[in-house]
Biotite code that builds the C-alpha atoms (Angstrom):
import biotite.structure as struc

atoms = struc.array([
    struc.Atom([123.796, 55.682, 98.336], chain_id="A", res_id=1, res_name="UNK", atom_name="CA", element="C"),
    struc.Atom([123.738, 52.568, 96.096], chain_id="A", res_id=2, res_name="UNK", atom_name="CA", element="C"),
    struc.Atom([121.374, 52.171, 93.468], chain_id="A", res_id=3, res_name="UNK", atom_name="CA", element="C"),
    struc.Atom([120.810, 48.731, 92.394], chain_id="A", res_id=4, res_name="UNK", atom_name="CA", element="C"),
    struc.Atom([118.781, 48.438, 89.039], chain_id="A", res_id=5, res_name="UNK", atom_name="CA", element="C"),
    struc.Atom([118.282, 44.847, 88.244], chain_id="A", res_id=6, res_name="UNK", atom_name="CA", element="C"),
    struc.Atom([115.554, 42.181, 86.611], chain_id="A", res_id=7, res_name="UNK", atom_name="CA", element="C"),
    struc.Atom([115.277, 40.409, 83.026], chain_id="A", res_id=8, res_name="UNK", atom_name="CA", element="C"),
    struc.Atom([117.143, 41.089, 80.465], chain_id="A", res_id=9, res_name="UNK", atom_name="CA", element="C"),
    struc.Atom([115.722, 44.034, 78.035], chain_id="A", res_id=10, res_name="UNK", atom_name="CA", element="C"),
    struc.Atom([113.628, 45.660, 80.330], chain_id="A", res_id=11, res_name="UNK", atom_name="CA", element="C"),
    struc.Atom([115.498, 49.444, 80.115], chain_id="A", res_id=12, res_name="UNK", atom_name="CA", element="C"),
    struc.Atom([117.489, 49.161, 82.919], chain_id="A", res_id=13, res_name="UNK", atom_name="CA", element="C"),
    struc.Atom([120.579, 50.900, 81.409], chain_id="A", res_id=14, res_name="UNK", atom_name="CA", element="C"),
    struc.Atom([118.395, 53.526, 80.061], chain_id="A", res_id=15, res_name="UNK", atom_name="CA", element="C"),
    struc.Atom([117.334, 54.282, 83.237], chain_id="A", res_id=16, res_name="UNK", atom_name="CA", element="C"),
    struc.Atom([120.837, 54.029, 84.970], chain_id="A", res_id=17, res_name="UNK", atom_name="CA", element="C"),
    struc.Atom([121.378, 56.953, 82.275], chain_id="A", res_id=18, res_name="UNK", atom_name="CA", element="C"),
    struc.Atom([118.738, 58.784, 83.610], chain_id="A", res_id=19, res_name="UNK", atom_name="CA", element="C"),
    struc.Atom([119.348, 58.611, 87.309], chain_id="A", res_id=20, res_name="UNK", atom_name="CA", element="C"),
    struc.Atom([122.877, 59.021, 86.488], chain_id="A", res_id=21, res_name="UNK", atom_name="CA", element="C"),
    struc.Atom([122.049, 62.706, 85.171], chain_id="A", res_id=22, res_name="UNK", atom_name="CA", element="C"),
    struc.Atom([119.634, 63.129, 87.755], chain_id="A", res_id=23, res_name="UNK", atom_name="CA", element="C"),
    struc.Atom([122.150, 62.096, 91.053], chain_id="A", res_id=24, res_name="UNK", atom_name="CA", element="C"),
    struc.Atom([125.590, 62.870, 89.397], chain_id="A", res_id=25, res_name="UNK", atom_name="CA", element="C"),
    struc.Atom([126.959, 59.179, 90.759], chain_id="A", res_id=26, res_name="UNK", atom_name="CA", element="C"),
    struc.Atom([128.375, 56.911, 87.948], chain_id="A", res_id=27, res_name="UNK", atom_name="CA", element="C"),
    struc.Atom([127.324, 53.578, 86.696], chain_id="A", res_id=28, res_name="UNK", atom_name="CA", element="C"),
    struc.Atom([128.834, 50.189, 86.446], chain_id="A", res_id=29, res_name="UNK", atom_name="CA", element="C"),
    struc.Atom([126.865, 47.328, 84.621], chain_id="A", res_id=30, res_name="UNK", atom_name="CA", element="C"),
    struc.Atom([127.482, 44.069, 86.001], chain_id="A", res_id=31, res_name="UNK", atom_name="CA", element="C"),
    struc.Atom([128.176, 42.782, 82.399], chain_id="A", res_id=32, res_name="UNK", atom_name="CA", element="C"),
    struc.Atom([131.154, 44.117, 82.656], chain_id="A", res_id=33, res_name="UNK", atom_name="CA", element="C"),
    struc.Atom([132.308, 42.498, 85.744], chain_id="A", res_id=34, res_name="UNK", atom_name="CA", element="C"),
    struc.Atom([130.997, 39.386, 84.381], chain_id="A", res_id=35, res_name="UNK", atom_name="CA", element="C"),
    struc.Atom([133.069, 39.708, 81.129], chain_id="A", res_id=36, res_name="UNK", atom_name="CA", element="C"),
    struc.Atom([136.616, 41.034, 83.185], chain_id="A", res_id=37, res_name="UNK", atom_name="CA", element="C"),
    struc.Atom([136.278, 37.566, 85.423], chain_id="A", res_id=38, res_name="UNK", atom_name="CA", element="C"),
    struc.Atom([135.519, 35.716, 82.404], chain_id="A", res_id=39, res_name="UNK", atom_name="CA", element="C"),
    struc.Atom([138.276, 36.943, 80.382], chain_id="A", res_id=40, res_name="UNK", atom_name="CA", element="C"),
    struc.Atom([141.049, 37.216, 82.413], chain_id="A", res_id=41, res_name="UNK", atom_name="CA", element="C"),
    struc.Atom([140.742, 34.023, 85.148], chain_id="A", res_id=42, res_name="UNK", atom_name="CA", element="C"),
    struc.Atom([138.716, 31.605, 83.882], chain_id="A", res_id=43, res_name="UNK", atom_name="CA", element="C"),
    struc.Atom([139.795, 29.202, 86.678], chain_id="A", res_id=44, res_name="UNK", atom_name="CA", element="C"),
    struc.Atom([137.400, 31.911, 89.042], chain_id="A", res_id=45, res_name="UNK", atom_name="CA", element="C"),
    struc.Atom([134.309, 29.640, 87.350], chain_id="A", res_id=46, res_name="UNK", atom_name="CA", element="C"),
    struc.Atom([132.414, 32.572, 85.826], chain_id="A", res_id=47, res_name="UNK", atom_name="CA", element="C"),
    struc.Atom([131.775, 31.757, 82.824], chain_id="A", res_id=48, res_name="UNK", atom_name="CA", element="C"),
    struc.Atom([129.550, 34.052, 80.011], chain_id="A", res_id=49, res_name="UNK", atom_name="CA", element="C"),
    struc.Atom([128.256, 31.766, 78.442], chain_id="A", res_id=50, res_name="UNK", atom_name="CA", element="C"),
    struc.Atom([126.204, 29.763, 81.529], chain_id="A", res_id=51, res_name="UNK", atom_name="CA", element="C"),
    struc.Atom([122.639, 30.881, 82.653], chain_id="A", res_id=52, res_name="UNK", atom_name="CA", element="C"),
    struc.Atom([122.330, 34.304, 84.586], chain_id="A", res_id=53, res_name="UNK", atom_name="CA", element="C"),
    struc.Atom([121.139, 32.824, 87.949], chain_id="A", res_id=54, res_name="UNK", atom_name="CA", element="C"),
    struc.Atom([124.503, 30.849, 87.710], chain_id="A", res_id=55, res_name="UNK", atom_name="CA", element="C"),
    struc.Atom([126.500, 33.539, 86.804], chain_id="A", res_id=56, res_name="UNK", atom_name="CA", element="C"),
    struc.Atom([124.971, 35.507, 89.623], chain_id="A", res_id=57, res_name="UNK", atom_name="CA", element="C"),
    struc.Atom([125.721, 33.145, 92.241], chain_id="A", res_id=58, res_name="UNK", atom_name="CA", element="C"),
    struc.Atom([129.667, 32.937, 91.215], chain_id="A", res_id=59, res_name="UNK", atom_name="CA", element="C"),
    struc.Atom([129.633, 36.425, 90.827], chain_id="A", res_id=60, res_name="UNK", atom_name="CA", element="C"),
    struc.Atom([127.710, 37.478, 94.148], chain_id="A", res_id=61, res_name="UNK", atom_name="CA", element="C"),
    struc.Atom([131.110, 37.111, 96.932], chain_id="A", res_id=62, res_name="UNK", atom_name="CA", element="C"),
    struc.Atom([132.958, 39.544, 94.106], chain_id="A", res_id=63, res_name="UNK", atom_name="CA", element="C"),
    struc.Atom([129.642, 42.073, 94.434], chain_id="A", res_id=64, res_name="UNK", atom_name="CA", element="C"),
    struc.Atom([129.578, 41.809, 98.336], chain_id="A", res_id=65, res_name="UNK", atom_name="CA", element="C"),
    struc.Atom([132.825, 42.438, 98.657], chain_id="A", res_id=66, res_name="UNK", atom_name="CA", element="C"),
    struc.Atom([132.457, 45.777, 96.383], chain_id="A", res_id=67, res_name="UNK", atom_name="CA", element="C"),
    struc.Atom([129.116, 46.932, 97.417], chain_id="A", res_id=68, res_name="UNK", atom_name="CA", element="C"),
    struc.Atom([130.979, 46.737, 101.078], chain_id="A", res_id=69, res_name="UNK", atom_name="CA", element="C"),
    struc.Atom([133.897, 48.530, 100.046], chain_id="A", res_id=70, res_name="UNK", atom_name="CA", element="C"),
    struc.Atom([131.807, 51.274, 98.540], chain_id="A", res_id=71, res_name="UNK", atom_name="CA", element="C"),
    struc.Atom([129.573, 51.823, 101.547], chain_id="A", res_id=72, res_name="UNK", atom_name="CA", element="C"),
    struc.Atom([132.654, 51.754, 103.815], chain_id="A", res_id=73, res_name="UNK", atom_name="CA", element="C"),
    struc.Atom([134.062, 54.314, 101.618], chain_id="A", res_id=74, res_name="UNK", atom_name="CA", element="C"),
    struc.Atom([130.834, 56.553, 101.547], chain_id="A", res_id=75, res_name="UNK", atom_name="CA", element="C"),
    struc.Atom([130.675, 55.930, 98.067], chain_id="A", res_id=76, res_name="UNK", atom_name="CA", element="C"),
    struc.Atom([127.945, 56.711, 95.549], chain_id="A", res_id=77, res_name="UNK", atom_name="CA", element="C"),
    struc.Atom([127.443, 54.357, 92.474], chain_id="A", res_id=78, res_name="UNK", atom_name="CA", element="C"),
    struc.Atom([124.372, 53.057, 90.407], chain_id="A", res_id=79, res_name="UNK", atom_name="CA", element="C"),
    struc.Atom([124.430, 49.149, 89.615], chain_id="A", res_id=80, res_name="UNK", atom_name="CA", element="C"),
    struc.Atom([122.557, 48.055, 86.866], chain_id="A", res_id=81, res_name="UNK", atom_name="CA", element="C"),
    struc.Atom([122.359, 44.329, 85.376], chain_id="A", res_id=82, res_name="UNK", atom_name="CA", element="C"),
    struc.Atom([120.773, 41.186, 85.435], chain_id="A", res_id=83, res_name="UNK", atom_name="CA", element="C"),
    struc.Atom([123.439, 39.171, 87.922], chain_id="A", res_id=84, res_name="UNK", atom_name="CA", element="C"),
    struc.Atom([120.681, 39.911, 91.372], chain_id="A", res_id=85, res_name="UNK", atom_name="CA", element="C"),
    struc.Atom([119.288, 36.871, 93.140], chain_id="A", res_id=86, res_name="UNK", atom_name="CA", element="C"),
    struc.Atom([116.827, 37.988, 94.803], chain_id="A", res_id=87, res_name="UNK", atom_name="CA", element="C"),
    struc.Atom([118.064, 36.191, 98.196], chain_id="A", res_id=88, res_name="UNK", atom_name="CA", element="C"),
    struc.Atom([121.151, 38.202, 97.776], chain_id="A", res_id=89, res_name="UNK", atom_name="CA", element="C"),
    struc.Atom([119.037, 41.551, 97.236], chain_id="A", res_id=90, res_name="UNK", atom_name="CA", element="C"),
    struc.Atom([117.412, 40.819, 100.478], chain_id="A", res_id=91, res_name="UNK", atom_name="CA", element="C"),
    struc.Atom([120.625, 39.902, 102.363], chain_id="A", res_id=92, res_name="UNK", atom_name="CA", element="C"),
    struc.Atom([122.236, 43.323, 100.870], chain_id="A", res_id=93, res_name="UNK", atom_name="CA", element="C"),
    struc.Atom([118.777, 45.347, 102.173], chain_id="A", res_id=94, res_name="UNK", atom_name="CA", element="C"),
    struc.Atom([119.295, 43.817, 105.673], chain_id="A", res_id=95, res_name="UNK", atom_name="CA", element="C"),
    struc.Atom([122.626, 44.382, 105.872], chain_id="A", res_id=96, res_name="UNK", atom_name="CA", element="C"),
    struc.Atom([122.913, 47.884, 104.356], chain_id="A", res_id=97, res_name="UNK", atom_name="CA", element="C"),
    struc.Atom([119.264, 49.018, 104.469], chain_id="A", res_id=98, res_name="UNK", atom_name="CA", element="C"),
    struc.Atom([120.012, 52.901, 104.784], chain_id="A", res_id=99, res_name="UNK", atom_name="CA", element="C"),
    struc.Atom([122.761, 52.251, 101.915], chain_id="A", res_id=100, res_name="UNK", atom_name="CA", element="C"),
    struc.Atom([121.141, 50.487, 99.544], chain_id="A", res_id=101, res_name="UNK", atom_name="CA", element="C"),
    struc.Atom([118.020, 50.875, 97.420], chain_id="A", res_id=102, res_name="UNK", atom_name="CA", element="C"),
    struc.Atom([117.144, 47.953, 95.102], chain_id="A", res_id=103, res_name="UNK", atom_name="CA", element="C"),
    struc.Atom([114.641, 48.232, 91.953], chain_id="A", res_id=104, res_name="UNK", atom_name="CA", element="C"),
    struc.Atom([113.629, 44.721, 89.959], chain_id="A", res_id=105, res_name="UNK", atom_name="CA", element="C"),
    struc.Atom([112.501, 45.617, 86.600], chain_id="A", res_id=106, res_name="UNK", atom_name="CA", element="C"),
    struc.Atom([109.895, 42.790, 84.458], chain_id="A", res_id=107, res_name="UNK", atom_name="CA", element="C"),
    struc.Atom([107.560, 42.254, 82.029], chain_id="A", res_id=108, res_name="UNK", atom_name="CA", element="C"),
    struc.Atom([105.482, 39.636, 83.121], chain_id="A", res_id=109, res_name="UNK", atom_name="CA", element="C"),
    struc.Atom([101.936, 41.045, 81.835], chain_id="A", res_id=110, res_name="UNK", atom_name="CA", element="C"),
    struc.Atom([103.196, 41.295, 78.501], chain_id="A", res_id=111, res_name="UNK", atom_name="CA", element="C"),
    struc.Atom([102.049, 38.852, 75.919], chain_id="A", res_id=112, res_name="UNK", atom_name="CA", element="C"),
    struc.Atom([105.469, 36.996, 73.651], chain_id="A", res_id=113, res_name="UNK", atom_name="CA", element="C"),
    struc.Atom([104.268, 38.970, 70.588], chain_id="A", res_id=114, res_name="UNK", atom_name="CA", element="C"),
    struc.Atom([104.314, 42.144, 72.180], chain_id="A", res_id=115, res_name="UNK", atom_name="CA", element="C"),
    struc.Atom([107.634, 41.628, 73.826], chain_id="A", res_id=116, res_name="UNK", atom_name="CA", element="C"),
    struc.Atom([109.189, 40.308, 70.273], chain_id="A", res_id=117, res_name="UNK", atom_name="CA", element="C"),
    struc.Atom([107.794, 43.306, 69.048], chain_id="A", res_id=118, res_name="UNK", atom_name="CA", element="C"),
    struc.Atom([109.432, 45.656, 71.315], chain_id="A", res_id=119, res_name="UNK", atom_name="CA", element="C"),
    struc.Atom([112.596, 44.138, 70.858], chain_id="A", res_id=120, res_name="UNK", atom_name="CA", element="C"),
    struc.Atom([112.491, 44.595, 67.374], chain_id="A", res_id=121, res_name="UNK", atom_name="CA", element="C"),
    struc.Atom([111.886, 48.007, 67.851], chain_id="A", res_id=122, res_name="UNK", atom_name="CA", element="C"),
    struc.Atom([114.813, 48.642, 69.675], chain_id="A", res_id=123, res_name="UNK", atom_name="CA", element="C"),
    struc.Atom([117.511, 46.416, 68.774], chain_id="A", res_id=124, res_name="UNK", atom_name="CA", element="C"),
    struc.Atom([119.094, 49.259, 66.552], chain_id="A", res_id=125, res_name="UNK", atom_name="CA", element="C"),
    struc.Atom([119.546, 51.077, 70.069], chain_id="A", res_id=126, res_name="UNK", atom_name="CA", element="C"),
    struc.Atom([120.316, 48.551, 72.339], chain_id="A", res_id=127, res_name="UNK", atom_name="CA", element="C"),
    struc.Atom([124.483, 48.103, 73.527], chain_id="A", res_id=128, res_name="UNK", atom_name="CA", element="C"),
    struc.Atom([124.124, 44.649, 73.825], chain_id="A", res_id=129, res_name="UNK", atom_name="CA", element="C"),
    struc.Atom([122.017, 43.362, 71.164], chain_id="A", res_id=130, res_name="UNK", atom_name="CA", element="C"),
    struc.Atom([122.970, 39.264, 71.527], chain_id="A", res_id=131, res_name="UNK", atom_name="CA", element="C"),
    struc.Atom([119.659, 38.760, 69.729], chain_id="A", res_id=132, res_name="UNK", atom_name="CA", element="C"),
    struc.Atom([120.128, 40.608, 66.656], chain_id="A", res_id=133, res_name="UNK", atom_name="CA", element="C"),
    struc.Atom([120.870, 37.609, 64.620], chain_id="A", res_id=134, res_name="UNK", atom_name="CA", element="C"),
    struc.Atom([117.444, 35.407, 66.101], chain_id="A", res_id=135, res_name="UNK", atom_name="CA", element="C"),
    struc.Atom([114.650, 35.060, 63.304], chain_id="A", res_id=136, res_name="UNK", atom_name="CA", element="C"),
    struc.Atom([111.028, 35.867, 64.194], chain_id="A", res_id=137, res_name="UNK", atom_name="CA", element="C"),
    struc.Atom([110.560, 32.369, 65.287], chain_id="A", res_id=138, res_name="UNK", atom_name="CA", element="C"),
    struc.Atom([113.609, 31.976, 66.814], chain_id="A", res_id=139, res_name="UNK", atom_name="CA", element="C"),
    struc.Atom([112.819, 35.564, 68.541], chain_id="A", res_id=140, res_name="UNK", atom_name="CA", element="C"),
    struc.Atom([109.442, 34.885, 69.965], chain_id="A", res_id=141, res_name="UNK", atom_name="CA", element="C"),
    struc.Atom([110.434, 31.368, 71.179], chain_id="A", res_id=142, res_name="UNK", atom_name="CA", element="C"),
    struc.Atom([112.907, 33.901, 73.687], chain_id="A", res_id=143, res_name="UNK", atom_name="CA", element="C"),
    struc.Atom([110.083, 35.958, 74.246], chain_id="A", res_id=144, res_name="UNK", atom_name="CA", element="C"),
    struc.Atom([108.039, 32.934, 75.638], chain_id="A", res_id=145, res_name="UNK", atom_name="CA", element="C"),
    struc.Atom([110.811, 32.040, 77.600], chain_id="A", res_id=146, res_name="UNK", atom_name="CA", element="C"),
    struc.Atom([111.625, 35.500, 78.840], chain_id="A", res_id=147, res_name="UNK", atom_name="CA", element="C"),
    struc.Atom([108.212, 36.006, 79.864], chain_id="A", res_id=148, res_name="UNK", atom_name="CA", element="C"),
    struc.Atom([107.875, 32.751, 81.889], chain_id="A", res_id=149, res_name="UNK", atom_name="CA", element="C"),
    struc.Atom([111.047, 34.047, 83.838], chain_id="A", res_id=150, res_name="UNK", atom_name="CA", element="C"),
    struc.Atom([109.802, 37.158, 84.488], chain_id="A", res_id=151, res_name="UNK", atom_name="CA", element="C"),
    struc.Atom([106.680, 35.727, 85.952], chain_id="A", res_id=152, res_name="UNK", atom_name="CA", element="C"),
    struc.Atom([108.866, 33.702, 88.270], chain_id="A", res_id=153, res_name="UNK", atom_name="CA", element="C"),
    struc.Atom([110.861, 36.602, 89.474], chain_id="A", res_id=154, res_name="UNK", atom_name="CA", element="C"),
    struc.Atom([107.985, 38.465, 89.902], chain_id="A", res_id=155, res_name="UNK", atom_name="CA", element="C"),
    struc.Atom([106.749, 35.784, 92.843], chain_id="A", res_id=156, res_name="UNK", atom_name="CA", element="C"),
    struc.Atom([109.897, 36.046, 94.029], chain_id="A", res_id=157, res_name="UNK", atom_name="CA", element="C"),
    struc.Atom([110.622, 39.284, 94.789], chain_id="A", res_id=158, res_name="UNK", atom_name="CA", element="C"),
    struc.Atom([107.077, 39.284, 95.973], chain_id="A", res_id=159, res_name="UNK", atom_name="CA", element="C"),
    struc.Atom([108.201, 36.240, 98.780], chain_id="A", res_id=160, res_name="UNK", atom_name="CA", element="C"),
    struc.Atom([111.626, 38.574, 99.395], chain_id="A", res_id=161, res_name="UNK", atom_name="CA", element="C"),
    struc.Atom([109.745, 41.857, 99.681], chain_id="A", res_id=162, res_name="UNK", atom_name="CA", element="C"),
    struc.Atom([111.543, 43.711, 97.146], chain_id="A", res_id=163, res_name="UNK", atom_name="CA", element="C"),
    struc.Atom([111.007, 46.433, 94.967], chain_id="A", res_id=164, res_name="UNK", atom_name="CA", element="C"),
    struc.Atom([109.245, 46.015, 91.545], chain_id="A", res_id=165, res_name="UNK", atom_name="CA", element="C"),
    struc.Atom([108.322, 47.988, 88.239], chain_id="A", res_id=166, res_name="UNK", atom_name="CA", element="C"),
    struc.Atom([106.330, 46.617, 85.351], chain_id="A", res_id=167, res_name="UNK", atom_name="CA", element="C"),
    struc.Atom([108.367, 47.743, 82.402], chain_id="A", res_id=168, res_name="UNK", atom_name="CA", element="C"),
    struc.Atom([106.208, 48.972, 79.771], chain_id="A", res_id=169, res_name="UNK", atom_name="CA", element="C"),
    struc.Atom([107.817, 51.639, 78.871], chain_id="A", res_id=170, res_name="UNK", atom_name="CA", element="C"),
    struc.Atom([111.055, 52.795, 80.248], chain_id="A", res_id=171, res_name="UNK", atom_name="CA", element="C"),
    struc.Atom([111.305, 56.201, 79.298], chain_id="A", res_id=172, res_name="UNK", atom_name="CA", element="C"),
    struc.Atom([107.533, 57.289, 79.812], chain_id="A", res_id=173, res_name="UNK", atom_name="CA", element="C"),
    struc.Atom([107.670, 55.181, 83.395], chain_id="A", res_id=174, res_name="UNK", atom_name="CA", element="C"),
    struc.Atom([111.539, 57.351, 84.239], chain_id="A", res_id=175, res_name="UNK", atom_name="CA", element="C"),
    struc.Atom([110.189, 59.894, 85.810], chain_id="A", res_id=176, res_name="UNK", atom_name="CA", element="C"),
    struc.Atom([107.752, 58.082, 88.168], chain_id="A", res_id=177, res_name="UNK", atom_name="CA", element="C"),
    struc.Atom([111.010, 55.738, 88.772], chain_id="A", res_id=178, res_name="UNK", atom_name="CA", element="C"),
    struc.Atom([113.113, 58.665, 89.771], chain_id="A", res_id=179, res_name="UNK", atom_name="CA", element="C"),
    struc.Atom([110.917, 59.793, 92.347], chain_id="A", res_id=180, res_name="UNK", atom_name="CA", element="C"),
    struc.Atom([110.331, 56.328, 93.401], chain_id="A", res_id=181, res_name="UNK", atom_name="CA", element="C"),
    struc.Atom([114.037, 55.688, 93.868], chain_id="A", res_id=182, res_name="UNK", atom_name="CA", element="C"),
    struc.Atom([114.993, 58.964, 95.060], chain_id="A", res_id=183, res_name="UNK", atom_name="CA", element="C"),
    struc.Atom([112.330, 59.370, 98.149], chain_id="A", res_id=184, res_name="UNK", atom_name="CA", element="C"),
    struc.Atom([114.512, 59.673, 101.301], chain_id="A", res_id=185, res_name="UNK", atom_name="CA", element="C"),
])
């Protein structure tokens, strides 16, 4: 089985790769660091870091087809977590692969920009990747504003694709009602 854990940015999705990753055995491979190997070593590929995630996504999405298929040929297990999901090419992977693949979109569209900037600040000590570390409060809740916006937009369309969705509130209260979500035959 694949496990795709996707969405915005800073919802807990690596957290709860973690936690499924205890919970199935299978390992985990963030689509950051595909992003960042392409980037790095063959910049003539066009991924570039530095361009918006729907764009990096697209460039990035033959490279992902081609593994997800390699690892279902193989009767491989792996958990996928990251941002780099269009939610056309979630549904295309479900049609193709729908006994394969299972594919969660995490938000946080109900949340207001002060709660969000809030929550970020809270956790930016124990976040991997914390590219916001150096934002001031204005700076931060400007993102949050922007952040929620696109998480709204997702949100309708995984709704129009028929995907999967969780509100994120709170990853590690809402892992265990993930898990059983995700791991329901």
């Amino acid at each position: 089985m694949i496990y795709i854990l996707t969405g915005m940015a800073k919802t807990g999705k690596s957290i709860l790769a973690t936690t499924l990753s205890k919970e199935t055995g299978y390992s985990i491979t963030s689509t950051d660091h595909i992003m960042m190997m392409f980037h790095k070593a063959n910049p003539s590929l066009g991924i570039n870091a530095n361009e918006s995630d729907p764009s990096v996504s697209k460039a990035l999405e033959p490279y992902i087809r081609a593994w997800i298929e390699t690892l279902i040929q193989n009767k491989e297990n792996q958990i996928i977590e990251g941002v780099h999901f269009l939610t056309s090419f979630s549904r295309e992977l479900l049609d193709t692969y729908p006994k394969d693949i299972k594919i969660l979109y995490l938000g946080y569209k109900d949340w207001t920009p002060q709660e969000k900037m809030d929550d970020l600040i809270k956790y930016k000590n124990h976040t991997k990747n914390c590219w916001y570390a150096h934002y001031n409060n204005e700076e931060l809740l400007k993102l949050t504003h922007y952040l929620i916006e696109e998480s709204k937009k997702l949100f309708d369309e995984v709704q129009a694709y028929h995907l999967d969705y969780v509100e994120a509130h709170n990853i590690v209260v809402q892992s265990h009602m993930i898990m059983r979500r995700l791991l329901k035959k």
